[in-house]
TORPAGU-29039 format. One line per field, with one value per residue (C-alpha): residue in three letters; x, y negated, z negated. Coordinates in nm, 3 decimals, decimal comma. Example, Ala and Ser with C-alpha at 12.3 -4.5 7.8 and 13.67 -1.06 7.14 Angstrom:
<nodes>
resn	(ALA	SER)
xx	(1,230	1,367)
yy	(0,450	0,106)
zz	(-0,780	-0,714)
</nodes>
This chain:
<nodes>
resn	(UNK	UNK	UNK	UNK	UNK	UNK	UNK	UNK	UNK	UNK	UNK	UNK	UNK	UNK	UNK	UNK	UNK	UNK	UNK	UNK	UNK	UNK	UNK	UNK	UNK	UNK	UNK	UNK	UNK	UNK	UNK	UNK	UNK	UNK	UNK	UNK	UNK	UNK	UNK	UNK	UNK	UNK	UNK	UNK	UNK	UNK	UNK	UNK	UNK	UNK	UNK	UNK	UNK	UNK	UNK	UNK	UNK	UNK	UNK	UNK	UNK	UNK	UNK	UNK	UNK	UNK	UNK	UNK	UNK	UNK	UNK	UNK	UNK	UNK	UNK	UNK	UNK	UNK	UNK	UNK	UNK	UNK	UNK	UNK	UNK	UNK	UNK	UNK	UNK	UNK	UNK	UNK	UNK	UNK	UNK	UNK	UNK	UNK	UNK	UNK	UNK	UNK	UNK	UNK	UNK	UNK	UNK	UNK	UNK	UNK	UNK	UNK	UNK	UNK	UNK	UNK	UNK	UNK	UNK	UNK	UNK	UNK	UNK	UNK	UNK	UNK	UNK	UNK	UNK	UNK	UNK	UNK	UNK	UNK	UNK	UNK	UNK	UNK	UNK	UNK	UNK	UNK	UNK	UNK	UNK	UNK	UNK	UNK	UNK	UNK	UNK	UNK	UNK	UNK	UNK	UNK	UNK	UNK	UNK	UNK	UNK	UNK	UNK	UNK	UNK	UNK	UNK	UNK	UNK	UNK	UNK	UNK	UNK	UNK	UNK	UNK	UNK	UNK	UNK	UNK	UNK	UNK	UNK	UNK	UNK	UNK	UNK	UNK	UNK	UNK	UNK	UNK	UNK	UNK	UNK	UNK	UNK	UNK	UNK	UNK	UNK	UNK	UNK	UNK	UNK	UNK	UNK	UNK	UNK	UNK	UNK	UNK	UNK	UNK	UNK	UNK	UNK	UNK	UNK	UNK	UNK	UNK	UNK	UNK	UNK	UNK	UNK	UNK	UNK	UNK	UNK	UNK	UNK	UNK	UNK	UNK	UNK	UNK	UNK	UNK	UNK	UNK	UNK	UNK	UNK	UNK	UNK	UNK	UNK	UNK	UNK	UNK	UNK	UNK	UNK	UNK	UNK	UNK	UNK	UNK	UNK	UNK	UNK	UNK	UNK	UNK	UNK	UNK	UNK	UNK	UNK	UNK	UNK	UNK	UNK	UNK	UNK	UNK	UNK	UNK	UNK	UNK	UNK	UNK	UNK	UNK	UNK	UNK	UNK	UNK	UNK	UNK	UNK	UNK	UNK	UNK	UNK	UNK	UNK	UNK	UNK	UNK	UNK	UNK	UNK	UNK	UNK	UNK	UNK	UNK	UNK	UNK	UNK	UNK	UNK	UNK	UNK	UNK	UNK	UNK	UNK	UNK	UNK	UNK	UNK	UNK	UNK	UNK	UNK	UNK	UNK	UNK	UNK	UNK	UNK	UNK	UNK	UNK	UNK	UNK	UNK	UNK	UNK	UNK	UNK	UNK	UNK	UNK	UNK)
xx	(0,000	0,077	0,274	0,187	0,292	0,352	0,673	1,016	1,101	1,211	1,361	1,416	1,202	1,115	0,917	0,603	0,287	0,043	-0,213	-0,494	-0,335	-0,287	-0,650	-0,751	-0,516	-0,688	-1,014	-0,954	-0,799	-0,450	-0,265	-0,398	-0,584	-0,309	-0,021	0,256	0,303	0,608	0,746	0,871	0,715	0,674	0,768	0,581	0,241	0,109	-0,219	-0,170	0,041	0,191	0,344	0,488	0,359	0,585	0,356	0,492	0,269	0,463	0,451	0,109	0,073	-0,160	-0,270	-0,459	-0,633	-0,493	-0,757	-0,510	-0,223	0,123	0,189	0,281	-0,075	-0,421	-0,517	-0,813	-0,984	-1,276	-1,111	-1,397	-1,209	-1,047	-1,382	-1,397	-1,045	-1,059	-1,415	-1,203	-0,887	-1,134	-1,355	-0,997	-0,930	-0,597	-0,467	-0,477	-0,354	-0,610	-0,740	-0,693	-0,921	-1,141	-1,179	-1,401	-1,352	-1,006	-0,959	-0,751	-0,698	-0,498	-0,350	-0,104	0,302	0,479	0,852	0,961	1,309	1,036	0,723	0,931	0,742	0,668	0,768	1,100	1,122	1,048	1,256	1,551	1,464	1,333	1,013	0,852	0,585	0,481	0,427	0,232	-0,001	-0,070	-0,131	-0,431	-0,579	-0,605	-0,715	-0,987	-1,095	-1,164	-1,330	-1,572	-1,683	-1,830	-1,981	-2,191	-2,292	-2,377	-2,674	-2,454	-2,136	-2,258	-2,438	-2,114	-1,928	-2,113	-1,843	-1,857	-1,771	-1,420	-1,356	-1,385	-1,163	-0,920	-0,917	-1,134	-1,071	-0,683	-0,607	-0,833	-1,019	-0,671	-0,510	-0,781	-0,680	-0,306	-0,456	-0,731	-0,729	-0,767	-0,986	-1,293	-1,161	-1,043	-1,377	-1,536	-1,338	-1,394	-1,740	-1,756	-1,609	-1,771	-2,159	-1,974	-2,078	-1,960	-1,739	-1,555	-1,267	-0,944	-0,865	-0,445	-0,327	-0,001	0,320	0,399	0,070	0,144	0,352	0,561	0,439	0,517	0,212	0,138	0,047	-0,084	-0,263	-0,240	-0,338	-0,736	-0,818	-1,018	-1,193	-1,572	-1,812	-1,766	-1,556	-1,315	-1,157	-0,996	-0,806	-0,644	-0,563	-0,435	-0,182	-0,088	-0,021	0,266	0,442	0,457	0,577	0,877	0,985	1,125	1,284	1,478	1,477	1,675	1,368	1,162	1,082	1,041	0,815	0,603	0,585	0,434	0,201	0,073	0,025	-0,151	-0,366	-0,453	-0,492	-0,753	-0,927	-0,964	-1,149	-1,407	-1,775	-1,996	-1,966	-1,803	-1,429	-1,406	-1,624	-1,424	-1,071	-1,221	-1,294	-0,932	-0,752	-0,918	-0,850	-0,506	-0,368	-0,537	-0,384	-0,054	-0,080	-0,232	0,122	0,319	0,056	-0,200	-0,137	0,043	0,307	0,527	0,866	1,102	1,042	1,217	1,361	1,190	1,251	1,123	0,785	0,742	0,752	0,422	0,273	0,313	0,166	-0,110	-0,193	-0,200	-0,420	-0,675	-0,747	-0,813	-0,910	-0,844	-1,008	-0,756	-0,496	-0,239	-0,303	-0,195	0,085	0,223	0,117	0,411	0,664	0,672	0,810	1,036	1,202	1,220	1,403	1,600	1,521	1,474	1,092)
yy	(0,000	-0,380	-0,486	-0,894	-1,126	-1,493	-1,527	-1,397	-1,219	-1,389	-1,034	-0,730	-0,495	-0,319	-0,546	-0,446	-0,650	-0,858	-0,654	-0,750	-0,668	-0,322	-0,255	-0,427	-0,152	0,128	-0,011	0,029	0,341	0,252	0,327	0,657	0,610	0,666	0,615	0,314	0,087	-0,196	-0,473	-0,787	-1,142	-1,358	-1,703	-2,005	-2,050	-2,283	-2,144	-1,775	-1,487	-1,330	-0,974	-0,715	-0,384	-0,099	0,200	0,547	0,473	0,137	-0,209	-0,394	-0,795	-0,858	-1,219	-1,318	-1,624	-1,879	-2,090	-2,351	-2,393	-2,477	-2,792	-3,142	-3,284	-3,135	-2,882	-2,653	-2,453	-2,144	-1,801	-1,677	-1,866	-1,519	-1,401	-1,615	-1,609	-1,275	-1,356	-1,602	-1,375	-1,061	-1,383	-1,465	-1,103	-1,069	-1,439	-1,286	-1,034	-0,735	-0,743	-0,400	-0,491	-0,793	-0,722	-0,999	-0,858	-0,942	-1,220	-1,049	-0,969	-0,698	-0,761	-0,616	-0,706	-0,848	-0,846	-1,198	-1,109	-1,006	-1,273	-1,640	-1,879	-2,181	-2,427	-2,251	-2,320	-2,648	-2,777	-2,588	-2,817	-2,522	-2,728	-2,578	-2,709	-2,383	-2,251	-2,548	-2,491	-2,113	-2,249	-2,527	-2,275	-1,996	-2,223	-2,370	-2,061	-1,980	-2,320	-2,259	-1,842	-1,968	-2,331	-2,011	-1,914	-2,163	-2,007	-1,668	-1,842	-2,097	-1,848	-1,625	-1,966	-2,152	-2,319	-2,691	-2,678	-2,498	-2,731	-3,038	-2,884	-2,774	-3,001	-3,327	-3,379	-3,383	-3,510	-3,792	-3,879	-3,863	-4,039	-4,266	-4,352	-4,439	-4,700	-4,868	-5,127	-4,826	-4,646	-4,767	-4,628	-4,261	-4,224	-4,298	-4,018	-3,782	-3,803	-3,828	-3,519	-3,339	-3,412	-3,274	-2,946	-2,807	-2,479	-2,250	-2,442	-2,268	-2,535	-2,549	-2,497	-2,563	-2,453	-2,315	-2,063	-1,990	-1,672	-1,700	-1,360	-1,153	-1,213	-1,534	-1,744	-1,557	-1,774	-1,706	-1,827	-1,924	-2,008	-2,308	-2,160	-2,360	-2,408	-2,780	-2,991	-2,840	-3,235	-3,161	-2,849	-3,046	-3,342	-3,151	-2,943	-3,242	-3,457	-3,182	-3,274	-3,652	-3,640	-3,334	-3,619	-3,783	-3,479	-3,314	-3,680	-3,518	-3,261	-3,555	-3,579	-3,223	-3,272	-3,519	-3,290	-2,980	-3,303	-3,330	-2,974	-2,871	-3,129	-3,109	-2,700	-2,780	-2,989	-2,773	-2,535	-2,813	-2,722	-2,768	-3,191	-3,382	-3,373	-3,739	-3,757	-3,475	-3,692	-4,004	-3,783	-3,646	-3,998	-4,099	-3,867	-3,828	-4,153	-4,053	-3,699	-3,876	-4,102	-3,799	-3,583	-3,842	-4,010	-3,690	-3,403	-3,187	-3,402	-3,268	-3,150	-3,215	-3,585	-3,706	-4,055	-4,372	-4,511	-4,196	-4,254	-4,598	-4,533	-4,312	-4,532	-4,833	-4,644	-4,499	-4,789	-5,007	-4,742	-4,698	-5,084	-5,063	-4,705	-4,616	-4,354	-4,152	-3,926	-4,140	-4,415	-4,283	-4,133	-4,477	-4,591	-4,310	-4,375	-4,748	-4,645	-4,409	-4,629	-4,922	-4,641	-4,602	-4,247	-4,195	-4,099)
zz	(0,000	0,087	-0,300	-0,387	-0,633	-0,662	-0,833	-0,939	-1,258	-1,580	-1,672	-1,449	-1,667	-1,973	-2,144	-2,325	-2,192	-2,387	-2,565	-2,328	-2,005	-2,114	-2,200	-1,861	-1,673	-1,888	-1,790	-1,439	-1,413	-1,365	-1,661	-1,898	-2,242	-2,457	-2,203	-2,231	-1,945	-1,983	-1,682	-1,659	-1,743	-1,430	-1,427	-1,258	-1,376	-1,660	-1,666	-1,722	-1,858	-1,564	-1,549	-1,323	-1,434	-1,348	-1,313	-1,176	-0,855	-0,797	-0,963	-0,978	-1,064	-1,374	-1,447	-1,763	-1,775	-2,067	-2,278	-2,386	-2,039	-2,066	-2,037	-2,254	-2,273	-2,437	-2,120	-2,209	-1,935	-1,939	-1,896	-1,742	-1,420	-1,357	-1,220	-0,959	-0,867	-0,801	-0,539	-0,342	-0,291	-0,145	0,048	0,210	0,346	0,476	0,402	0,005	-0,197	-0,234	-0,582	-0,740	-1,083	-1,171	-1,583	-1,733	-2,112	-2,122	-1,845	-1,654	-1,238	-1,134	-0,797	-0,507	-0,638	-0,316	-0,388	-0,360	-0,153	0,092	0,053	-0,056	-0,206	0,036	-0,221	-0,234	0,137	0,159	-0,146	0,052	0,344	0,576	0,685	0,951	1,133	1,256	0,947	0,806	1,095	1,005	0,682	0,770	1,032	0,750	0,497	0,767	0,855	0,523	0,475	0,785	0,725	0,339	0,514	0,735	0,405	0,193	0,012	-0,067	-0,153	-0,398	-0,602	-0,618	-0,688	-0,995	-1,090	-1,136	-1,512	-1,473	-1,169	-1,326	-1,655	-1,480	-1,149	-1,211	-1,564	-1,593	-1,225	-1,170	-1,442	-1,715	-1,400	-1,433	-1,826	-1,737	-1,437	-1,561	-1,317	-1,044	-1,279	-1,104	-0,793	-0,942	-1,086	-0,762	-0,640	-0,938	-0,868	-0,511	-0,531	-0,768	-0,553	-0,230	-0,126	0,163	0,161	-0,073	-0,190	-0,343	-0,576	-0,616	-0,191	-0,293	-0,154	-0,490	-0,438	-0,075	0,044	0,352	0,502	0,835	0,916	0,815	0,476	0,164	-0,097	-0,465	-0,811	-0,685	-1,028	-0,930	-0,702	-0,603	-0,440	-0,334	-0,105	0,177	0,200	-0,184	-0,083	0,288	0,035	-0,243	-0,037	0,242	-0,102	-0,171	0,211	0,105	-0,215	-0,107	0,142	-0,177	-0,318	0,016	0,226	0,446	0,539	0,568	0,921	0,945	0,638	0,831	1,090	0,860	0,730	1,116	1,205	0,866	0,921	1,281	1,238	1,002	1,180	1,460	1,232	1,118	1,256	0,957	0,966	1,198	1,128	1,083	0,795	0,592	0,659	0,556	0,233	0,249	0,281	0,000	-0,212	-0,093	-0,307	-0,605	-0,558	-0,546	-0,839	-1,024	-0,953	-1,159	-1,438	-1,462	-1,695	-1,463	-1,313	-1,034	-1,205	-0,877	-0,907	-1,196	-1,153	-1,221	-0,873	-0,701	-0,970	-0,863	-0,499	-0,533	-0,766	-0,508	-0,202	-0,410	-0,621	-0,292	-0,097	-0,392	-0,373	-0,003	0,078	0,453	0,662	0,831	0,746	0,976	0,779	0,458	0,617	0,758	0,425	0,302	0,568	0,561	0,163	0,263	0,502	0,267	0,047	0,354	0,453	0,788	0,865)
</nodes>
């Protein structure tokens, strides 16, 4: 069988897993009643315990869902966000890992392991400076194609989706609307967003389409970590992962061109996919968003770790600040936006 995972080993093995994630693999029939099971803690997430399991069969990925995440600031989410994590992976098909055990009673998913020597993480890619425009476009006609089989379905997929509450904890809440608190003078704007946002409902959206939850497969892009997954707007997940292109412009600014490029093909890929609204209507949504995205990555509570000095900071707060005063309606403005700062930074764009 196909073997997925998100992310490389702390430690090689050995290590006995939490309490929780052993009863979820007796549950399901992959580990005996009164048999031992040890593996290796993955690294990466802030939201979950993640573990290789080592079974005689072959190593499985278990993920259990964590009420209180990782990170400096007050972060509480539902665990029950598991669930639905595990809907959107088997809703994607082949652009997922196949989900081997969905176990409500203890949080937990049991997925494929992918060995990451094999499957490298997208993020890993890009922050290496291998930006490929290619690959960006695999990923916006995957994740379009995704958005347009659940916009068929509306009905179906927003009763198997009912999940506004963990959306706004774990997406609205610390993104926008704690963005929101450290702006006030754009706080008008961010909560126009927030709830914008929230009243849109379109398509099944993953939530996090981030390089860092992205495979670079054979075969194409393999999302993980669907934890937000919702019923909602398709214009949050093109914003939330083209926001991740911009701001690696600052971090590799030697990849930035080629990052401008993945920005471009994502985008346009997507597009192409867009039949449930007119495609201009979702980008005016995504531009808006976009800045708010951006100012969220450095003054929200999960800040992006690569960008660490003050000037680097201020640079995203002066494109996004500026842009959430006067909103524009395409992506090519935003990007301009972007580029006009890169070049006063002086790198070439």
């Amino acid at each position: 069988m196909r073997l997925v995972t998100a992310i490389p080993a702390q430690d090689d093995r050995g290590a006995v897993p939490p309490a929780a994630i052993l009863a979820a693999l007796r549950r399901h029939g992959w580990l005996a009643p009164n048999a031992a099971a040890t593996g290796a803690r993955l690294t990466g997430g802030v939201s979950s315990e993640i573990w290789r399991i080592d079974l005689p069969g072959g190593p499985i990925c278990a993920k259990q869902a964590l009420a209180k995440l990782n990170v400096a600031a007050e972060w509480y989410a539902p665990v029950a966000r598991n669930r639905y994590e595990a809907r959107w992976l088997q809703a994607a098909g082949a652009a997922a890992p196949r989900v081997l055990g969905s176990d409500d009673a203890g949080g937990v998913l049991l997925m494929e392991y992918l060995p990451p020597e094999r499957y490298p993480l997208w993020k890993a890619e890009l922050l290496a400076g291998r930006a490929d425009p290619g690959f960006a476009a695999a990923v916006g006609g995957a994740l379009g194609r995704i958005h347009a089989a659940s916009a068929a379905t509306p009905a179906e997929t927003a009763a198997r989706f009912p999940t506004d509450a963990i959306f706004h904890a774990i997406r609205l809440e610390p993104y926008l609307l704690a963005t929101a608190r450290a702006h006030p003078d754009r706080a008008a704007a961010l909560l126009g967003l927030a709830e914008t946002t929230a009243a849109t409902h379109r398509a099944l959206v993953h939530g996090d389409v981030s390089p860092k939850n992205i495979l670079v497969g054979p075969d194409g892009p393999l999302f993980l970590d669907a934890e937000c997954a919702w019923w909602g707007d398709p214009a949050f997940d093109l914003a939330f992962c083209l926001n991740h292109l911009l701001l690696k412009c600052l971090r590799v600014p030697r990849a930035a061109p080629a990052m401008l490029g993945c920005f471009d093909a994502l985008a346009t890929a997507h597009r192409a996919c867009i039949a449930w609204e007119e495609p201009a209507t979702l980008e005016e949504r995504a531009a808006h968003l976009l800045p708010g995205l951006m100012l969220a990555r450095v003054d929200g509570k999960s800040p992006v770790e690569y960008l660490t000095e003050a000037a680097e900071k201020a640079s995203v707060r002066r494109v996004a600040r500026a842009l959430l005063a006067a909103p524009v309606a395409r992506l090519g403005e935003v990007r301009a936006a972007w580029v006009a700062e890169l070049r006063r930074r002086g790198v070439p764009a």
